[in-house]
C-alpha positions, 0 to 999 in steps of 0.5 A: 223824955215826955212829949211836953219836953220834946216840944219844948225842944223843936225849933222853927226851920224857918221854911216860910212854909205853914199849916196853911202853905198849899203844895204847889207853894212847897215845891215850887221850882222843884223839878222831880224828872227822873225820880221815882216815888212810891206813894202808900194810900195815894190814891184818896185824902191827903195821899191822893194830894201828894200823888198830885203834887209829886207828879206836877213835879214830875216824878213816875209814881207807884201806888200800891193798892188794896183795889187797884180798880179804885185806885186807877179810877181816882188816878185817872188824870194823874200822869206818870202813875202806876198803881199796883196790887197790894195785898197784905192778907198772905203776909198777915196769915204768914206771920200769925202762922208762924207765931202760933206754932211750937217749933218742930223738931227734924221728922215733923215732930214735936 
């Protein structure tokens, strides 16, 4: 199906939200205590806007970061948020090392 047909198909919901609808609008009179959310790119842009919204409402937050001292010093007045390190240069190396290798027979031989 080509993108043109999948527009064609996609109806209005009928939110009364837009493009131009601020966050703040969206989750008016929606309370998030008790709930957890993980944030992935949090802590700058549209990530760090949604870690604001999210947390307004009152959910505990997780943002996972590459600099997790960057990332608390943009979090800083954000409550009810935990950054954490993530480093996806193991499992990179991981996955690329098991593709490029033949496999081994029992005894380390090929």
């Amino acid at each position: 199906m080509s993108t043109r047909q999948q527009q064609q198909q996609q109806h209005k919901i009928g939110s009364g939200f837009g493009a131009n609808s601020p966050a703040v609008d969206v989750r008016d009179g929606i309370s998030l205590q008790g709930r957890t959310a993980l944030v992935t790119g949090g802590c700058s842009g549209l990530g760090l806007e949604i870690t604001r919204a999210l947390s307004r409402a009152g959910a505990q937050l997780i943002v996972p970061a590459r600099r997790p001292a960057t990332a608390r010093e943009a979090l800083r007045d954000v409550p009810r948020v935990e950054v954490r390190s993530l480093n996806l240069r193991p499992a990179a190396r991981t996955a690329r090392t098991a593709t490029s290798r033949s496999p081994r027979r029992a005894g380390g031989r090929a």
